[in-house]
PADO-969987 format. One record per residue: residue number from 1; residue in one letter; x, y, z of N, C-alpha, C in turn. Coordinates in steps of 0.05 Angstrom, whole numbers. Each point is the difference from the previous one (the first is absolute). Layout:
! PADO-969987
  nr rest    n.x    n.y    n.z   ca.x   ca.y   ca.z    c.x    c.y    c.z
 NUM    a      X      Y      Z      X      Y      Z      X      Y      Z
...
//
This chain:
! PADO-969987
  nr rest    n.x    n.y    n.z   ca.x   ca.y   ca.z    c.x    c.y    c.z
   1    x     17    -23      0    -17     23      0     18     25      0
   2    x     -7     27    -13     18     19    -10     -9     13     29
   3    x     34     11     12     -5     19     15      0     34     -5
   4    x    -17      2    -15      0     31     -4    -16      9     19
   5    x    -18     -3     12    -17      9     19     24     18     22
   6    x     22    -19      3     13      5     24     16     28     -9
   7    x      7     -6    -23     11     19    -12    -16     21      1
   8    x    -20      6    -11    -20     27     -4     -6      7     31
   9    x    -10    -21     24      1     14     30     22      6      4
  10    x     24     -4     -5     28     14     18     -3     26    -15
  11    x     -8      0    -33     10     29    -11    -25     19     13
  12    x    -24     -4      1    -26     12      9     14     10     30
  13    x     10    -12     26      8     -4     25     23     16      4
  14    x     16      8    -23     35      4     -9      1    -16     32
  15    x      1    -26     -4     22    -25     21     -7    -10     -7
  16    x     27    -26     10      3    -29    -11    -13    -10     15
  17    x    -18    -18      2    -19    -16      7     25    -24     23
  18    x    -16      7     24     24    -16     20    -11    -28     -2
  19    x     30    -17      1     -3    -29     -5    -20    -11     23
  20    x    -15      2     11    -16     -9     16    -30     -2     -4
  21    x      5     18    -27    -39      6     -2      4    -13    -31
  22    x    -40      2     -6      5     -5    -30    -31     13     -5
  23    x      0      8    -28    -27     11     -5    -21    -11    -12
  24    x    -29      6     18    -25    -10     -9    -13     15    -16
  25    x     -6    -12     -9    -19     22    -28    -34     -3      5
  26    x    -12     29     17    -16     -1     13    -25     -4    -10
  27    x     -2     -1    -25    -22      1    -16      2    -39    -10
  28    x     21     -4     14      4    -40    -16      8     10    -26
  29    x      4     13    -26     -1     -6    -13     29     10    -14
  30    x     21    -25     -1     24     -6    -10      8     24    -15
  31    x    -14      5    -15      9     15    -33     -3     30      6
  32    x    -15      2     20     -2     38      6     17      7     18
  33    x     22     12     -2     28      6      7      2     32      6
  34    x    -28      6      7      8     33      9     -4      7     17
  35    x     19     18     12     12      1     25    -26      0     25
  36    x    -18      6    -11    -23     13     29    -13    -33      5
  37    x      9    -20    -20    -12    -27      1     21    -19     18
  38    x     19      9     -2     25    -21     16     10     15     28
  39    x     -7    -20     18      9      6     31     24    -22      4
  40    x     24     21     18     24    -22      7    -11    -17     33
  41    x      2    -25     -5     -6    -16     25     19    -13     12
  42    x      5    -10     23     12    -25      7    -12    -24     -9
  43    x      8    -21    -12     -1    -32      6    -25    -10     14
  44    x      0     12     11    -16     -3     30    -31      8     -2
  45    x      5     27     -8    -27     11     -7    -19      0    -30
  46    x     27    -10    -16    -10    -15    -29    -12    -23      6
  47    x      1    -12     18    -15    -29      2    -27     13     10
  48    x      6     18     24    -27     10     14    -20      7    -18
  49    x      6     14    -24    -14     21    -21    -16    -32     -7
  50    x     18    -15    -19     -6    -20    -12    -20    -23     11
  51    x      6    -11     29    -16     -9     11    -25     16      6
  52    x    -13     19     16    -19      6     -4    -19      6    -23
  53    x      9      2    -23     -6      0    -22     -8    -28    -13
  54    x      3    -15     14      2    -28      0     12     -4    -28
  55    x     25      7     -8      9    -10    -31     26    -16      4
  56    x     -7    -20     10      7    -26      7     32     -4    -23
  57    x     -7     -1    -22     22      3    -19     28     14     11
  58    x    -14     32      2     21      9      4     19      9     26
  59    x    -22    -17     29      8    -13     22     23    -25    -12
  60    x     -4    -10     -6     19    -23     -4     23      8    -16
  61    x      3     21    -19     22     10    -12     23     19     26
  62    x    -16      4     12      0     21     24     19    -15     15
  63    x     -7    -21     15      1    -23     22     19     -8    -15
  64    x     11    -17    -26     24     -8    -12     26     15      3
  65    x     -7     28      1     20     11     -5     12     14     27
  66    x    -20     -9     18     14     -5     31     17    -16     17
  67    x     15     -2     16     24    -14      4    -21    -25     13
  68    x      4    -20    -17    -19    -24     12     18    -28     -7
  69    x    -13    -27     11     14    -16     -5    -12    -15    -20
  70    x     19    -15    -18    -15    -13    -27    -28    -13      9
  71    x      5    -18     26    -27     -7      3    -26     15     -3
  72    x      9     22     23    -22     21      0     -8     12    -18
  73    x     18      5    -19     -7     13    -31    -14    -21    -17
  74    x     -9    -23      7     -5    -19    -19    -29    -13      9
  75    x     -1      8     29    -30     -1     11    -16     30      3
  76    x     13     15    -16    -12     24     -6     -8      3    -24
  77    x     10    -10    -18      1     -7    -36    -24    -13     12
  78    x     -7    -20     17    -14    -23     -6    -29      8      6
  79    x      0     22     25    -23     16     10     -5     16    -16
  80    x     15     13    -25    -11     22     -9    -15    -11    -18
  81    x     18    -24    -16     -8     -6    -27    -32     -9      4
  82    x     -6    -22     23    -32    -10     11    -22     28     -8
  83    x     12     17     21    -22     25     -1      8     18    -27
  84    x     16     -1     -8     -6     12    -24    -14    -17    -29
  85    x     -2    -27      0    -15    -13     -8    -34     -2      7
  86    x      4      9     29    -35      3      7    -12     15     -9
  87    x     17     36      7    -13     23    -14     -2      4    -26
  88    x     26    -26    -23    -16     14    -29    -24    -25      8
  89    x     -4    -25      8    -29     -5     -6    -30     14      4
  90    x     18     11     20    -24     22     12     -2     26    -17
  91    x     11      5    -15      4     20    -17      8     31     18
  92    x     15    -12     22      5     28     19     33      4     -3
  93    x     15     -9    -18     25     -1     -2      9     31      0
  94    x     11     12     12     15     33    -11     -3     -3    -24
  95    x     13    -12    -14      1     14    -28    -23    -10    -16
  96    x    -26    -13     10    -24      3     -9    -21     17      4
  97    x      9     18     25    -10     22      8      0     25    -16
  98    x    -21     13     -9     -1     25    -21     25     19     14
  99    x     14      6    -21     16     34      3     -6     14     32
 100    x    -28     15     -4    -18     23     12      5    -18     24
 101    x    -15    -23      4     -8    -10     27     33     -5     21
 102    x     19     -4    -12     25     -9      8     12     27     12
 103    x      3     21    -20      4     32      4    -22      9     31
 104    x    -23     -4    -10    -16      2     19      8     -7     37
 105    x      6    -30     -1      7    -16     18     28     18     27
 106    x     21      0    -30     18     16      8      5     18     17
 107    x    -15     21    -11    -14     24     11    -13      2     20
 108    x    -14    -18     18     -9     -6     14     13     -9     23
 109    x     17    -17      0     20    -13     12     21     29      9
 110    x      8     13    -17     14     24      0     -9     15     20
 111    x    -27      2     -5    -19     25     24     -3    -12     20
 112    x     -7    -27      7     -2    -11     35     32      3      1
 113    x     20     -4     -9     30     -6     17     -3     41     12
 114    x     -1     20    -17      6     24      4    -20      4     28
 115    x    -24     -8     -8    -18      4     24     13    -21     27
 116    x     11    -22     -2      9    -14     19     28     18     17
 117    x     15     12    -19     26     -3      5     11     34     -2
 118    x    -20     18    -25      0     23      2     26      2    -29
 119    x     10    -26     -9     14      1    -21     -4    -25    -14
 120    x      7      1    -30    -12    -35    -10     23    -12     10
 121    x     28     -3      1      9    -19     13     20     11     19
 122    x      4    -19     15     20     10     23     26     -5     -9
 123    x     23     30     19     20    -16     -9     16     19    -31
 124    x    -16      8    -15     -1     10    -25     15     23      2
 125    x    -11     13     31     16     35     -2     29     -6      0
 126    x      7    -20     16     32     -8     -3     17     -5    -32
 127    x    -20     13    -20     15    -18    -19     27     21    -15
 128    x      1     24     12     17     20     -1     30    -15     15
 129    x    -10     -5     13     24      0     23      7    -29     -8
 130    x     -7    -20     -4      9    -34    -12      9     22    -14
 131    x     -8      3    -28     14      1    -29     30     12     -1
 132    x      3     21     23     23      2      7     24    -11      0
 133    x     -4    -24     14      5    -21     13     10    -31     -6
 134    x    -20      2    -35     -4    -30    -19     21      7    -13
 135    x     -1    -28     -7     26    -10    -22     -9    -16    -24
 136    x     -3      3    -21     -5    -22    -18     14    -21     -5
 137    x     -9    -25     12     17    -25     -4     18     -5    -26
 138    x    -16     12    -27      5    -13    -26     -4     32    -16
 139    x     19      9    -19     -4     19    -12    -24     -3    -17
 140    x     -9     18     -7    -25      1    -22     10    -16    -28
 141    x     35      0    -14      8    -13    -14     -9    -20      4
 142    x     10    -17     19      1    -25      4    -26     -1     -1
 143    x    -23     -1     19    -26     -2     -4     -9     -4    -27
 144    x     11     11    -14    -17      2    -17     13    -23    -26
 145    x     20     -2      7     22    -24    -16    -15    -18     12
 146    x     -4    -14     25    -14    -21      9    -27     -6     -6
 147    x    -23     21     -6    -18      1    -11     -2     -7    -22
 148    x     18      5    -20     -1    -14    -32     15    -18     -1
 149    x     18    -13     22      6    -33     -7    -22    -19      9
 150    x    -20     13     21    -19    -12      4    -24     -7    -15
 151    x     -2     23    -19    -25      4    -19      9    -22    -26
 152    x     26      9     -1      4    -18    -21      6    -31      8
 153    x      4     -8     22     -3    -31     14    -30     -9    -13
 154    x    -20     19     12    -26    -14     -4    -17     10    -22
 155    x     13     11    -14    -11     11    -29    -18    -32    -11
 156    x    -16      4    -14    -14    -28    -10      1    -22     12
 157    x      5      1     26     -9    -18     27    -34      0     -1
 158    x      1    -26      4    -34     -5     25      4    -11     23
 159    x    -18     -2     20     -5    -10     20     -5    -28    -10
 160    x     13    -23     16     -7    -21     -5     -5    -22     34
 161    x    -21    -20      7     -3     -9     23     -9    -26     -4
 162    x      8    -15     10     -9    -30      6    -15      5     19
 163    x     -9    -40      1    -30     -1     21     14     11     27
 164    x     28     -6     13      6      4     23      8     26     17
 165    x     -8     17    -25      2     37      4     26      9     -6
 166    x     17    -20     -5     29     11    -10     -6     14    -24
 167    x     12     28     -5     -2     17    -19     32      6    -16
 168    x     -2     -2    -17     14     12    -23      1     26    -27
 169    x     20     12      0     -2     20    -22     25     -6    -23
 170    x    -16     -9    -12     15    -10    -28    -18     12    -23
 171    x     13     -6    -24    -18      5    -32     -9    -28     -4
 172    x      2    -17     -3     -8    -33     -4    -11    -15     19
 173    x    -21    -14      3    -11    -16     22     26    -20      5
 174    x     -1      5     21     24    -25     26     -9    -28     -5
 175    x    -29      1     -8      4    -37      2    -42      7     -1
 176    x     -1    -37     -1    -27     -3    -10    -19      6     22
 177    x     10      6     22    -24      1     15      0     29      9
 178    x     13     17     -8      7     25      7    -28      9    -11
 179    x     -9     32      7    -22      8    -12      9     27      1
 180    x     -9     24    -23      6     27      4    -13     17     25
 181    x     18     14      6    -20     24     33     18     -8     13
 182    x    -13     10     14     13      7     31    -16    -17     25
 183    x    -22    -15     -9    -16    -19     18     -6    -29     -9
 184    x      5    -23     13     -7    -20    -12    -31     -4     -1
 185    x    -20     -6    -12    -32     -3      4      1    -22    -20
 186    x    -20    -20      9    -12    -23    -25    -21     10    -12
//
């Protein structure tokens, strides 16, 4: 996924975005990258946003990329994937949810934290004083060199899974019992 978002909040902010936070895009919606739409968070409170919102998906992207143990990361894959399988049956999946109603949702959530807390998140006024402070692990070069050896790894890749949930990303089916996706189903 392209980090320009991060890029356009540090230039909107003039600061570098301290290694401790990362930004939510308040409206959910990936592709709108302007500045009054992206808040810098902790880790912490990107799960909070996400969980109450119940968008289970991007709880589990969230939760991976927290210091956890393979196990725990793999009984979290396992909880997300269940309920995110329920809500598209139920047709309540996030991203089956209209535009308006999701924006809507948002917004809402936004106004009880301010009414709770008197700001939408806590924590936030500090983000002067971190940025000071941060270091970027990996230059933006590099980032971005590692981003296109990756794109081009899985360029004309699919998802591929047997009956026993083992998953693969290859261009060619692995073998006869393999099936395309990301879920095994009969």
């Amino acid at each position: 996924m392209s980090k320009n978002y991060v890029r356009i909040w540090e230039q909107h902010h003039r600061l570098k975005l301290p290694e401790n936070m990362e930004i939510h895009h308040i409206d959910g919606i990936h592709t709108n990258n302007d500045p009054t739409n992206l808040l810098a968070v902790t880790i912490e409170q990107h799960l909070d946003i996400h969980r109450k919102q119940n968008d289970y998906g991007a709880c589990q992207a969230i939760l991976m990329r927290m210091n956890r143990t393979e196990e725990q990361k793999k009984e979290i894959a396992e909880c997300a994937s269940k309920h995110q399988k329920k809500l598209l049956r139920q047709k309540k999946h996030n991203f089956q949810i209209p535009k308006e109603e999701r924006i809507k949702r948002s917004k809402e959530i936004m106004q009880k934290r301010i009414g709770e807390h008197g700001i939408a998140f806590l924590g936030i006024s500090d983000t002067k004083q971190n940025a000071k402070n941060a270091r970027s692990k990996l230059s933006r070069e590099t980032e971005l060199r590692m981003m296109k050896k990756w794109n081009d790894k899985v360029r004309n890749t699919k998802w591929w899974v047997n009956p026993q949930g083992k998953r693969k990303r290859c261009i060619n089916k692995p073998g006869d019992e393999w099936k395309e996706g990301m879920y095994y189903e009969n």
